[in-house]
N, C-alpha and C positions, 0 to 999 in steps of 0.2 A: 504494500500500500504506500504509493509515493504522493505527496502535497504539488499539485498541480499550478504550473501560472496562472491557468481559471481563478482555480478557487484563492490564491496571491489575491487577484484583480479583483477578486468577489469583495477583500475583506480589506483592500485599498484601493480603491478605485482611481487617486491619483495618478498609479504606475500603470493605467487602463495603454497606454499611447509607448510605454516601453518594449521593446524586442519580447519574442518569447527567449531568448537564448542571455539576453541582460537580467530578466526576470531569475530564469534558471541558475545564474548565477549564483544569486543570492542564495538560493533555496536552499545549494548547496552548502551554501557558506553555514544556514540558518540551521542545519540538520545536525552541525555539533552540539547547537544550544541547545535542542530538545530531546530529552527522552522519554521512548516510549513506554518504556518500564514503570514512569511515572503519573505519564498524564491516559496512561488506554490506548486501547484501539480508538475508542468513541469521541475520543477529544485529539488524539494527536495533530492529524491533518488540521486541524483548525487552529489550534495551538501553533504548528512549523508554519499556517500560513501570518498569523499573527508576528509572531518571532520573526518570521519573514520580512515582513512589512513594517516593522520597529526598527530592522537591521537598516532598509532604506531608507527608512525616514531619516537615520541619523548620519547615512551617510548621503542623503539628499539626491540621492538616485535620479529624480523626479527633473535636475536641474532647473528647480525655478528660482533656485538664490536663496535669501535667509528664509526663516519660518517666522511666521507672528504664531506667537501664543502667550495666556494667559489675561488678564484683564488690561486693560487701555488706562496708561499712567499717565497719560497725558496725550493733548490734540492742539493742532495748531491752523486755522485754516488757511490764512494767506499762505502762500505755496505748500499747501496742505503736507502734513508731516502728524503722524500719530506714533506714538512708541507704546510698548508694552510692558507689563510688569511679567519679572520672569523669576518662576522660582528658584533657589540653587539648589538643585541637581549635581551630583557628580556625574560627569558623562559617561559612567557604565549603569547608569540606575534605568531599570526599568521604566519608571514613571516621568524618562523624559521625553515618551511620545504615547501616543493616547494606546497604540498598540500594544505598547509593552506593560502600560496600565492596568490594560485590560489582560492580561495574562497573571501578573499581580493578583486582580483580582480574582480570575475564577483557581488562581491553586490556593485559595484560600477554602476552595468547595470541596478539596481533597484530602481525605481523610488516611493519609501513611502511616504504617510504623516503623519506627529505627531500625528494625531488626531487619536484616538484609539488604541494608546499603552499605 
């Protein structure tokens, strides 16, 4: 069972317009971070496409230049210029793209035990 560029593109829609072989890349890259051992049969694919699309995001895959995120810390209209408040993030933490957030979250719905890792 291998994580598809589809389903990649299902679960980021801004890498819609990327190669399937740029895609595949990543997925590659993204199949270290996941295991299946931990997150199932039933969640991995969603999980490595997730994973997948956190890896892009951080590495801007997408090439549209910076990201806005978080709340607007200020606006300016004459040659209009808005900046954003950003949280500090270390740049391995999951929660510095919505994808990796979302992964955060749902291994929090799994219930492991120590014994046999």
């Amino acid at each position: 069972m291998a994580t598809t560029v589809a389903q990649v593109q299902a679960v980021a829609t801004e890498f819609a317009s990327l190669s399937d072989d740029d895609v595949q890349e990543y997925i590659d890259i993204a199949e270290e971070y996941v295991s299946l051992s931990y997150w199932g049969d039933s969640k991995f694919n969603y999980i490595h496409a997730l994973m997948t699309a956190h890896i892009m995001s951080m590495a801007n895959a997408s090439g549209t230049g910076g990201s806005s995120s978080g709340s607007v810390s200020s606006e300016r209209l004459g040659d209009i210029s808005v900046s954003y408040a950003v949280a500090a993030t270390a740049a391995d933490d999951l929660t510095s793209t919505r994808y990796g957030t979302l992964i955060k979250f749902l291994g929090k719905s799994i219930l492991k035990s120590p014994i046999g890792y």
